[in-house]
C-alpha positions as CSV (number, residue, x, y, z in Angstrom):
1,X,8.1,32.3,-68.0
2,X,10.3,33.7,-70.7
3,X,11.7,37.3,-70.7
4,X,9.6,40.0,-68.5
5,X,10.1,43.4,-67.8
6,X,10.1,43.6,-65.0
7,X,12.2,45.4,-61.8
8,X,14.1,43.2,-58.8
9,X,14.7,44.9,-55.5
10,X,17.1,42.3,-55.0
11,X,21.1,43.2,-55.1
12,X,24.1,40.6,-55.8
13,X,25.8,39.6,-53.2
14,X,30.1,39.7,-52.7
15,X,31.8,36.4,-53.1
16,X,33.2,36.1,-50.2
17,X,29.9,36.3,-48.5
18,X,28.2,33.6,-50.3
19,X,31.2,30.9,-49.7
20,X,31.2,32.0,-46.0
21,X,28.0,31.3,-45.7
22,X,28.1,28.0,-47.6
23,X,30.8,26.6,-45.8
24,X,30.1,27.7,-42.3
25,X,28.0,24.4,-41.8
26,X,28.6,21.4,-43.9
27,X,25.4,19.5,-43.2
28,X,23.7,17.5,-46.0
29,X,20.4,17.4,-44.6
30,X,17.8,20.0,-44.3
31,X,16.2,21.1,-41.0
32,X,13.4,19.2,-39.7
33,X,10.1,19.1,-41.5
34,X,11.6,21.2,-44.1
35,X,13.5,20.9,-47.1
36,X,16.7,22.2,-48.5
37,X,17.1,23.6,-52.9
38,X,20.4,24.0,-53.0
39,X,21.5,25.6,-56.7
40,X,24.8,25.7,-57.9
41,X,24.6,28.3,-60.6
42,X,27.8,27.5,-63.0
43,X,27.6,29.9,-66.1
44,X,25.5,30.9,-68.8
45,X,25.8,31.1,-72.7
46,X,23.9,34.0,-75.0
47,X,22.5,36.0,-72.5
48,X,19.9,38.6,-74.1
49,X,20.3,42.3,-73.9
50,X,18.9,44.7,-72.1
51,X,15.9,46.4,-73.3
52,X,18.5,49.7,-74.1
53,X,20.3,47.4,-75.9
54,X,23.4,47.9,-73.9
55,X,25.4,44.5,-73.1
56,X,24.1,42.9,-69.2
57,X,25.7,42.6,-66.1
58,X,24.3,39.5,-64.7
59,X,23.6,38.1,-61.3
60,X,21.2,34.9,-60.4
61,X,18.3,35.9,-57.9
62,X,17.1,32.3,-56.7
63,X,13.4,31.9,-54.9
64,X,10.2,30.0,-54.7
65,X,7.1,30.6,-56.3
66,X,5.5,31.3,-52.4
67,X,7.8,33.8,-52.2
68,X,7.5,35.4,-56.0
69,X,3.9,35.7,-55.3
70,X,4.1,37.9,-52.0
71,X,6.9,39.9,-53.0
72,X,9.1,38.8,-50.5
73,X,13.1,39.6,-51.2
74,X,15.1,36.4,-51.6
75,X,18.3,36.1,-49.4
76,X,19.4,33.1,-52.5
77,X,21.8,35.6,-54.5
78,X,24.5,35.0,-57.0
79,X,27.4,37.7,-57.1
80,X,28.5,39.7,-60.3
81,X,31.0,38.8,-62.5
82,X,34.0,41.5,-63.2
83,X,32.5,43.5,-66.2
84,X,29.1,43.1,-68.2
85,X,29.1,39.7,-70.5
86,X,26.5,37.7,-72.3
87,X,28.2,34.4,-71.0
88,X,29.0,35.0,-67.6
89,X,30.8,32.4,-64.9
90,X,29.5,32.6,-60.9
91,X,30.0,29.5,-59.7
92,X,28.2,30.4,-56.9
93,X,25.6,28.1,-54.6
94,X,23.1,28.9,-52.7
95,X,20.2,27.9,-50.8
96,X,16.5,28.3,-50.1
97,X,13.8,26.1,-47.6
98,X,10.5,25.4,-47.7
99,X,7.9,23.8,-46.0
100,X,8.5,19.9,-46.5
101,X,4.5,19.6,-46.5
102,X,4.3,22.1,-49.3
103,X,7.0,21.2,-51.6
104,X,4.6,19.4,-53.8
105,X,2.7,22.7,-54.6
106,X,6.2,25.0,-55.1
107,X,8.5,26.1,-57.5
108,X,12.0,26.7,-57.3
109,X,12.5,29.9,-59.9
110,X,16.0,31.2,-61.4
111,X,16.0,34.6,-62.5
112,X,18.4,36.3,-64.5
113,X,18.5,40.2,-63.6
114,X,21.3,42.9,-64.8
115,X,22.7,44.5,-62.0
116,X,22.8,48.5,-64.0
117,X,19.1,48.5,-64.2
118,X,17.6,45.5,-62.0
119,X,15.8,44.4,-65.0
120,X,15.1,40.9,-65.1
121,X,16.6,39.6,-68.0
122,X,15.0,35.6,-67.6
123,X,13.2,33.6,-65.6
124,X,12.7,29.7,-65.2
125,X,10.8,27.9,-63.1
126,X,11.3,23.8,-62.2
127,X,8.7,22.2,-60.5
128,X,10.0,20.5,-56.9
129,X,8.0,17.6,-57.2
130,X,9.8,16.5,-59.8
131,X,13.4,16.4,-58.1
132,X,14.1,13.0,-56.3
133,X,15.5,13.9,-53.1
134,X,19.3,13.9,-52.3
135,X,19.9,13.5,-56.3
136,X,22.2,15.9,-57.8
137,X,20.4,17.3,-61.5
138,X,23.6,18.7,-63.7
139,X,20.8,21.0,-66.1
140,X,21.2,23.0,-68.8
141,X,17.9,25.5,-69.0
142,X,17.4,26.5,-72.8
143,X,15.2,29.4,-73.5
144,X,14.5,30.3,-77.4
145,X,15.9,34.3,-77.4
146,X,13.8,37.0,-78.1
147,X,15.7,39.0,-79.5
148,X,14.7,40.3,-83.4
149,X,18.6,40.0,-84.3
150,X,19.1,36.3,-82.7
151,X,20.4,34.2,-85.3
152,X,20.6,30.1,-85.4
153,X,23.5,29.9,-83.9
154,X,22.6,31.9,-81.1
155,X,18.8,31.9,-81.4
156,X,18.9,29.8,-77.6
157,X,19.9,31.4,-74.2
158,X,21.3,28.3,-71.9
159,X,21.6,28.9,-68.1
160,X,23.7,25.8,-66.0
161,X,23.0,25.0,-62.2
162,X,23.1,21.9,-60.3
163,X,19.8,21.3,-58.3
164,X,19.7,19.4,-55.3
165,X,16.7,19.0,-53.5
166,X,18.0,17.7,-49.8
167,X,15.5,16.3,-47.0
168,X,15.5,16.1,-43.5
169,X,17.1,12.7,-43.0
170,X,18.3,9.8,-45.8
171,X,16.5,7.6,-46.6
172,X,17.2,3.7,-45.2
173,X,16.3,0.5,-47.6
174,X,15.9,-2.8,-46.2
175,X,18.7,-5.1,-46.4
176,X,21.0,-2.4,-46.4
177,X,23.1,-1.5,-42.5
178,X,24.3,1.9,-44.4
179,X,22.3,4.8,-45.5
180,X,25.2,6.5,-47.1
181,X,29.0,6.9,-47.8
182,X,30.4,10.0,-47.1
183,X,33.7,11.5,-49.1
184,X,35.8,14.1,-47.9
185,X,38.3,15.3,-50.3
186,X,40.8,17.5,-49.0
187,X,43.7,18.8,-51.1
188,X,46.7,17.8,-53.1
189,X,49.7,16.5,-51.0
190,X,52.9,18.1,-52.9
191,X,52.7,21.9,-54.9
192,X,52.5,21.0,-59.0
193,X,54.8,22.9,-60.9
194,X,52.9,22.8,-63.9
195,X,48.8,23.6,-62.9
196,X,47.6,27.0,-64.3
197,X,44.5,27.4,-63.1
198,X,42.4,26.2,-59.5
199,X,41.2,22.3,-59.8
200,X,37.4,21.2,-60.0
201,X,36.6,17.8,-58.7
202,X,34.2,15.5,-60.4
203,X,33.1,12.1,-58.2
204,X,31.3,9.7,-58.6
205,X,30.8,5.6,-57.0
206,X,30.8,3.6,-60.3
207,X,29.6,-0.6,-59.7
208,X,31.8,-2.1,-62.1
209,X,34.9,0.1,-62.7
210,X,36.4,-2.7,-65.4
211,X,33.1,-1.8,-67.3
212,X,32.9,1.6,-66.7
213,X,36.7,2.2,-68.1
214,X,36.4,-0.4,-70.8
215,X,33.0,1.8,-71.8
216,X,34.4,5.0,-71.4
217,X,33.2,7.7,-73.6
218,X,32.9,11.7,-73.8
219,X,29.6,11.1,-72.4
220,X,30.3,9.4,-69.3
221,X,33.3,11.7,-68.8
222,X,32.6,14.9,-66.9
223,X,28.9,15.9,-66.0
224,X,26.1,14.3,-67.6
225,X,24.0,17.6,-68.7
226,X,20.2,17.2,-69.0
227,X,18.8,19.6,-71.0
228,X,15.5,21.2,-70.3
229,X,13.3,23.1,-72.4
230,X,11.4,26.2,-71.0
231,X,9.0,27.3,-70.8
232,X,7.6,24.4,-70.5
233,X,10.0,21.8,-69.2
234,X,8.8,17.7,-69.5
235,X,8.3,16.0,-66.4
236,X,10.1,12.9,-68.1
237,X,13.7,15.0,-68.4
238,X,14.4,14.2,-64.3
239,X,13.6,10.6,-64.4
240,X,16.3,8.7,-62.8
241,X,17.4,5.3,-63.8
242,X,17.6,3.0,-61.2
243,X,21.3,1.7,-61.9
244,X,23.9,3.5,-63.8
245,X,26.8,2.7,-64.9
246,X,28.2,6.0,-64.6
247,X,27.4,6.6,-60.7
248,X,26.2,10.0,-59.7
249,X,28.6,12.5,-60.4
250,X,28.9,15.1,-57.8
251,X,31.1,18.3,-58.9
252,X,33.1,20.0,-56.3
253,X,33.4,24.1,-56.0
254,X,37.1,25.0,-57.6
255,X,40.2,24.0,-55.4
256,X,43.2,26.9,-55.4
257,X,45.7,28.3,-55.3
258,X,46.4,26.5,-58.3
259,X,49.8,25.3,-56.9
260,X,48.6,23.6,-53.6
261,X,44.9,23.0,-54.4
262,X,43.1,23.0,-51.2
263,X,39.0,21.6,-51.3
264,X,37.8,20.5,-48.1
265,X,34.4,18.8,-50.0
266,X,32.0,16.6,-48.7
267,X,30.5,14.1,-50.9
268,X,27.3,12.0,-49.8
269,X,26.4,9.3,-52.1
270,X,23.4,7.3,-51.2
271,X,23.1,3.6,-50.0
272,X,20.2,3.3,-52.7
273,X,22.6,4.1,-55.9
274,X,24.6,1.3,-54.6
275,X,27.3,3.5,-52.6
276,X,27.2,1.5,-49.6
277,X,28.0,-1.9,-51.5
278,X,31.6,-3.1,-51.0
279,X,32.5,-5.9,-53.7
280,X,35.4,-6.7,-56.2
281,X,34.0,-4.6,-58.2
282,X,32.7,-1.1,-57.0
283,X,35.2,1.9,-57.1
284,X,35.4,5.8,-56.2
285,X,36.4,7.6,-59.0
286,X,37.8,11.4,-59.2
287,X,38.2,13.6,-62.0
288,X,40.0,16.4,-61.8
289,X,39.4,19.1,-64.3
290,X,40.9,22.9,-64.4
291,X,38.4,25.3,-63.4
292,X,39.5,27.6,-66.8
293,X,37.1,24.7,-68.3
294,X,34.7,25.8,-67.1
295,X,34.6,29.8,-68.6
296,X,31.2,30.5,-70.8
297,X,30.9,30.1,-74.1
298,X,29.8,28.5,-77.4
299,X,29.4,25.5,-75.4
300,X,29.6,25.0,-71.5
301,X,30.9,21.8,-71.0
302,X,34.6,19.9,-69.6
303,X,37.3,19.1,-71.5
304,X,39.6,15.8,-71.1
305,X,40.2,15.3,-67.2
306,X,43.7,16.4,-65.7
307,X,44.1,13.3,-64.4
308,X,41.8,10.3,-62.2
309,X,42.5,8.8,-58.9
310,X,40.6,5.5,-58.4
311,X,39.9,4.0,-55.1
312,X,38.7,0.9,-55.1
313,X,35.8,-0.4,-52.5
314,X,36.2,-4.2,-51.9
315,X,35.6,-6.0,-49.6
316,X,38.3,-6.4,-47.9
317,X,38.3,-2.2,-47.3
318,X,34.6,-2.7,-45.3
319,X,36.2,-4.8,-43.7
320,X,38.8,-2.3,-42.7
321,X,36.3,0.4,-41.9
322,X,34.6,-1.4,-39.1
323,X,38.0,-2.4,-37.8
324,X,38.0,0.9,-36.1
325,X,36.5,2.4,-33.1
326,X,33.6,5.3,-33.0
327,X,32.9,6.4,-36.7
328,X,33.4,3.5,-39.4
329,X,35.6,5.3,-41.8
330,X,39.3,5.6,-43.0
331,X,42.1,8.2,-43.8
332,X,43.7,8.0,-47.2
333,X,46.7,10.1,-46.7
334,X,48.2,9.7,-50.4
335,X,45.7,8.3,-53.2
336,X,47.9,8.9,-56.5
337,X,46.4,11.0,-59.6
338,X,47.2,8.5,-62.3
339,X,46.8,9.2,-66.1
340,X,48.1,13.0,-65.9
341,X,50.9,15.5,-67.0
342,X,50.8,17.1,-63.5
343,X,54.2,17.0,-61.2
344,X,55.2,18.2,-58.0
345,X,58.5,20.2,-57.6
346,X,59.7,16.7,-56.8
347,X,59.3,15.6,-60.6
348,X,56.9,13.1,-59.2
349,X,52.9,12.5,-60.1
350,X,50.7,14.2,-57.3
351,X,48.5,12.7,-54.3
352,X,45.7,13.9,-52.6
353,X,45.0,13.5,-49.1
354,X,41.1,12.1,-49.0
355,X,38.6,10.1,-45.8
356,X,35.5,8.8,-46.3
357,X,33.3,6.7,-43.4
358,X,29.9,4.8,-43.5
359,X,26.4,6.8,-42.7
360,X,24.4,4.1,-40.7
361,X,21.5,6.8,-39.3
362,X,18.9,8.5,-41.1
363,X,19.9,11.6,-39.1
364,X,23.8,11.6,-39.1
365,X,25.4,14.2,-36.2
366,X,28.9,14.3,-37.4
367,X,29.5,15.0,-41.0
368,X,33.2,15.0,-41.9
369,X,35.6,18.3,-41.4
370,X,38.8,19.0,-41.9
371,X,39.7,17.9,-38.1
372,X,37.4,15.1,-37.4
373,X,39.2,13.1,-40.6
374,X,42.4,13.7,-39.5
375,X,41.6,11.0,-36.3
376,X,40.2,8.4,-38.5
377,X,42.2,5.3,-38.7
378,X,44.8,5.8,-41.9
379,X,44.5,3.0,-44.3
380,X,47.7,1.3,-44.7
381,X,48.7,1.7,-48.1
382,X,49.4,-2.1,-48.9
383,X,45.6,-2.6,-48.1
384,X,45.2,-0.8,-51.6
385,X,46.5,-2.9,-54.9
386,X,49.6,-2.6,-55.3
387,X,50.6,-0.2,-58.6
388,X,47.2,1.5,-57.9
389,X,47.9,3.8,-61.3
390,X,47.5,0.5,-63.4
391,X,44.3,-0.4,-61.9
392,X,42.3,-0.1,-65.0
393,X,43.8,-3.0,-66.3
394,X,43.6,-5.4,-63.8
395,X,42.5,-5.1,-60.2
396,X,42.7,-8.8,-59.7
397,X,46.3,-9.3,-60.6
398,X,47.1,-5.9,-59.1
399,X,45.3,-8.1,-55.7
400,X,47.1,-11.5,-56.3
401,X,50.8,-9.5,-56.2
402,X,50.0,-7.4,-53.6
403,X,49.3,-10.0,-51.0
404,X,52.1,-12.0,-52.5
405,X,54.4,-9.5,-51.4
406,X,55.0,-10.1,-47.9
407,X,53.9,-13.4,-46.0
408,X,53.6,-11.8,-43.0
409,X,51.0,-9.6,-44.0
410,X,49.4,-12.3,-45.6
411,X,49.2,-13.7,-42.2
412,X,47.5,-11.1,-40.8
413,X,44.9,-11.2,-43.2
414,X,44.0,-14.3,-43.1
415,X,44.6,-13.9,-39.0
416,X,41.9,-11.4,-39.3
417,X,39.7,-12.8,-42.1
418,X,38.1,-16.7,-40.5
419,X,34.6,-15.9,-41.3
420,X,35.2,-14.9,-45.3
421,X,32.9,-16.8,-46.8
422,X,30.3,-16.2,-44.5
423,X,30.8,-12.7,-44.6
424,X,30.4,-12.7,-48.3
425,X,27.2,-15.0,-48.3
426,X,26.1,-12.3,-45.7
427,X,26.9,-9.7,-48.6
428,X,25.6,-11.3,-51.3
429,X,22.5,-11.5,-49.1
430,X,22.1,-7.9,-48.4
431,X,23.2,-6.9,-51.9
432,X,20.0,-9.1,-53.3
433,X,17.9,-7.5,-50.5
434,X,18.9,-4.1,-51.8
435,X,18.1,-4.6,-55.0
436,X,14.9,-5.5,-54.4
437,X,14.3,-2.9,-52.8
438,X,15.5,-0.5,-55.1
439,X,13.3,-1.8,-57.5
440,X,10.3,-1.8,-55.1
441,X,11.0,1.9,-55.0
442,X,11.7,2.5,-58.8
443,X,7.9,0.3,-59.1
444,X,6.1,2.9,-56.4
445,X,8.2,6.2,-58.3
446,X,6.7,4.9,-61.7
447,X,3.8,4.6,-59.8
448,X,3.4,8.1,-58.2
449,X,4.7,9.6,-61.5
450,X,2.1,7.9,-63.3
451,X,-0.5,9.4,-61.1
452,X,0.6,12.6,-61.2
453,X,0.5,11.9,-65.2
454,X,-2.6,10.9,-65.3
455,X,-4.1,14.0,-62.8
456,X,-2.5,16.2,-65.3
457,X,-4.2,14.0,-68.2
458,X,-7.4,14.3,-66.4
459,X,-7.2,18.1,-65.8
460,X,-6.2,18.7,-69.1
461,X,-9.2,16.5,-70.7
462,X,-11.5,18.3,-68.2
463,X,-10.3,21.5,-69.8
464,X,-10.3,20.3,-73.3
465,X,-14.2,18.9,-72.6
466,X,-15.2,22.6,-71.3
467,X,-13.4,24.0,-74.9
468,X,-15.2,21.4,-76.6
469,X,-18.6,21.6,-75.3
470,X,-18.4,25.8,-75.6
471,X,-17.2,25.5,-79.1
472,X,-20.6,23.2,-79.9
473,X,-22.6,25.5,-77.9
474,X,-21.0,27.9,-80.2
475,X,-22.1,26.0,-83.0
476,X,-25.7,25.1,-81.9
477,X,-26.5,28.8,-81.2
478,X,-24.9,29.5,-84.9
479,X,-27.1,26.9,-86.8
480,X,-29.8,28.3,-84.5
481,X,-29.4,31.2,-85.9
482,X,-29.1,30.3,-89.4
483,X,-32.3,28.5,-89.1
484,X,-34.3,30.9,-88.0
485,X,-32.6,33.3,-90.6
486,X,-33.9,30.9,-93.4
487,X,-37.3,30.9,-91.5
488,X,-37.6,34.3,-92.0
489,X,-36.3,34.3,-95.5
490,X,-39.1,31.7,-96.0
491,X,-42.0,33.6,-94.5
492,X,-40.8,37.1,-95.8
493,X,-40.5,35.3,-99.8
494,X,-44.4,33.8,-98.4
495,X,-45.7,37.2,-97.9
496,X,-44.2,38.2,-100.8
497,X,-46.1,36.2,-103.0
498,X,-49.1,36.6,-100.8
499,X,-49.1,40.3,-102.1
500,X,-48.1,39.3,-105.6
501,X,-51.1,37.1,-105.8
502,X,-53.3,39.5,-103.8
503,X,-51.7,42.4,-106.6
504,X,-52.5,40.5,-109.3
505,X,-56.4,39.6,-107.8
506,X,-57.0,43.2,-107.2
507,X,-55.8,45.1,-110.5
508,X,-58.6,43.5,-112.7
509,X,-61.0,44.6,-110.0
510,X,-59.5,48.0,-110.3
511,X,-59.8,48.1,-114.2
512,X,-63.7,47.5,-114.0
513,X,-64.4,49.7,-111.0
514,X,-62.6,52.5,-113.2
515,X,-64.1,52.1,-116.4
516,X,-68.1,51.8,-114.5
517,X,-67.0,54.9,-113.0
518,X,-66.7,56.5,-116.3
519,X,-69.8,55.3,-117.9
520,X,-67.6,53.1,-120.0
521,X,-69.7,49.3,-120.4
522,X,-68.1,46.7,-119.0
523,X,-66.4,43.9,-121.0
524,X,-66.5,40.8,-121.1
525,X,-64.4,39.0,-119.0
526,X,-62.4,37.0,-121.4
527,X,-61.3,40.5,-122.6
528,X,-58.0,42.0,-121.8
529,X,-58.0,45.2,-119.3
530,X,-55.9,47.4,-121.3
531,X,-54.5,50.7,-120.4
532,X,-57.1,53.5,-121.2
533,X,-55.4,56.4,-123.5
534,X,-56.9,59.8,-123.9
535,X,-57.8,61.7,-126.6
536,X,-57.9,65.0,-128.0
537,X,-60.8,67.3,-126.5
538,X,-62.1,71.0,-126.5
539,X,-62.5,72.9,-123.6
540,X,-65.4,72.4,-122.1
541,X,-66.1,68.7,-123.8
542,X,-66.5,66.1,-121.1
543,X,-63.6,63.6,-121.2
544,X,-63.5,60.7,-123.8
545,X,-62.0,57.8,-123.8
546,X,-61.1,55.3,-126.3
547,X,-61.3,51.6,-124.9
């Protein structure tokens, strides 16, 4: 991973294209025996140049590693934006499928390419295996820039996406009659005099609203961003806890014109994040945020919401769902957007027109559209709490004047309510049972993580052993050498003095066969062989020497 350079045969596609293609189909699931990546790509911040120097034109090319390795074009493209930027905005999702037997072994990679030169810019690669299924991962991929002239402040190049790795069917937990709840949001009511920009959507099932507004922070407003570090990204960084307080935020592709913001977004929050459990309690929470929010730069992340419309998920709303014949779901024609400065030509706060319905298969058919919620049963508003923009302060109260209000509805309620507390014992029941069964799953996800852990412990050990034992072969073959060096030094400095000894045996020896040759008498042994020296003769005179 990291920045290559290297050429893509892959082009970006138009806009228009890539949200047909989206949208044709809304289906959560994957095909059978495959599975589904689905990448948002939302922007980018300090993109590096291209190897001329020149400023990039980006696009997102989006593939698996199968598919990397044999070449094979990738049909998963981002379009351009309007002119060349190093912090670019798509927006764009896309999709590719693989094998569900092989997802263990694959790799969904991101690359970054300029579209003058089809030079890949970046590349990251995120392990499947580590994506829990249907769970959508709000990442921020940080890559340390390798550019020369990068300073600290812009010494990282981040790339944002939302990953969702979708299966063939939803998982079902025992104890639990409901494998999912389904939201479709689809647009605001009244035209706002006062929007400038398209609407995103931001929702998200919390358990306890009370504590999830009395908590409220920066960080559970907006998308939670994890933030991975490549090349090497940490297995621990997609670990999902098996309760949060803040739900699972889903984001929703920007709503416009920005007058009459239309969506027509499907939501699917599982059974197992607690989605599925009606109580006093639980709540559907939007945030609506203007796309302009969303623009790269310094930092890629969403300002204070325009506004939030709660709905809240008691009991008494199940209740209503299963009222109803064919799907269990409900129309919510006008759910108010409390806490804003938004108004409709008619001075008033806006609505939005919303239906959500129960998943009971693991293989649902019918996924909501725009024309299957419009025959849903349509909740009568005095189901809801009455002054639903105050219902951060006090759902209960909001409950105690609301069926206080009229005694004929009251009536009815109780009419169609004789089993409560059964119902709720029934509830309570299946709410325990789901727990426990969530943590039987978080137990056997620990466990298979752990596993996986310790293969990757063992493999890297194995390969750490093979360093290690080459290294002391390394070593044994050096102080092999060294001894047998200081052998050698040993034996050579041995026959050295050999000859030194043998030397000083044989130059006596040499003194008395030399003076015998010249008829010189031989001394005594105690005497000293001195050099001979010549002296002065005649020619003619045989040679002298004086001892």
């Amino acid at each position: 991973m990291g920045r290559k350079k290297k050429k893509v045969t892959e082009s970006p596609e138009d806009p228009l294209n890539i949200s047909q293609s989206v949208e044709s189909v809304i289906n959560h699931l994957s095909p059978s025996n495959k599975e589904t990546i689905m990448v948002t790509l939302h922007g980018a911040t300090n993109l590096p140049a291209c190897k001329d120097g020149s400023e990039p034109w980006p696009y997102v090319v989006v593939k698996t590693t199968s598919e990397e390795v044999k070449n094979q074009n990738s049909k998963a493209v981002t379009s351009v934006p309007a002119e060349p930027t190093k912090a670019p905005t798509w927006g764009d999702t896309v999709e590719v499928e693989i094998q569900a037997e092989g997802a263990g072994q694959e790799d969904v990679v991101l690359k970054v390419v300029d579209n003058k030169k089809k030079e890949e810019l970046l590349s990251y690669q995120i392990p499947i295996k580590y994506l829990r299924v249907f769970h959508p991962y709000h990442l921020e991929l940080v890559m340390p820039n390798q550019s020369e002239k990068a300073n600290e402040a812009t010494a990282k190049t981040k790339l944002y996406a939302t990953v969702v790795r979708k299966g063939s069917f939803i998982p079902c937990y025992d104890g639990c009659n409901y494998t999912a709840l389904e939201v479709f949001l689809r647009r605001v009511n009244e035209p706002l005099v006062n929007n400038p920009s398209p609407m995103v959507v931001i929702a998200r099932v919390v358990p306890n609203y009370k504590e999830f507004k009395m908590n409220q922070d920066p960080v559970s407003l907006g998308l939670p961003i994890t933030p991975l570090s490549f090349p090497i990204p940490s297995m621990t960084n997609f670990d999902v806890p098996p309760v949060s307080q803040n739900g699972c935020p889903q984001l929703s592709k920007p709503g416009g014109p920005p007058e009459l913001p239309l969506w027509n977004q499907s939501f699917l929050f599982q059974g197992r994040d607690g989605a599925t459990n009606f109580s006093e309690d639980t709540a559907l929470v939007l945030e609506y945020y203007p796309s302009s929010a969303m623009k790269g730069g310094e930092s890629w992340t969403l300002s204070k919401p325009l506004g939030i419309s709660v709905l809240p998920l008691k009991s008494r709303l199940y209740r209503k769902m299963l009222t109803g014949k064919g799907l269990n779901g409900l129309h919510v024609e006008r759910l108010p957007i409390t806490d804003t400065k938004l108004k409709t030509i008619n001075g008033e706060a806006p609505m939005v027109d919303l239906s959500f319905q129960l998943l009971s298969s693991e293989r649902p058919e019918n996924f909501l559209t725009p024309n299957s919620s419009k025959v849903l049963p349509i909740l009568d508003p005095k189901t809801l709490d009455e002054k639903l923009d105050s219902i951060h302060e006090s759902w209960s109260k909001a409950t105690v004047s609301s069926t206080m209000n009229s005694s004929t509805s009251t009536f009815q309620e109780e009419e169609e309510e004789p089993h409560m507390p059964q119902m709720y014992r029934e509830m309570e029941m299946n709410n325990y049972r789901r727990a426990m069964q969530t943590m039987a799953e978080d137990i056997l996800l620990l466990r298979k993580q752990a596993s996986v852990l310790e293969a990757e412990n063992r493999m890297l050990r194995s390969h750490l052993t093979q360093e290690e034992m080459g290294e002391e072969q390394d070593n044994v073959d050096q102080t092999q050498k060294l001894v047998f060096m200081k052998q050698k030094l040993l034996l050579s400095e041995l026959d050295m003095k050999k000859l030194r000894d043998k030397r000083s045996r044989t130059w006596p020896q040499g003194c008395r066969s030399k003076n015998m040759a010249w008829g010189t008498p031989q001394m005594p042994s105690s005497q000293t062989c001195r050099t001979p020296q010549p002296t002065p003769r005649t020619t003619g005179d045989p040679p002298s020497w004086t001892p």
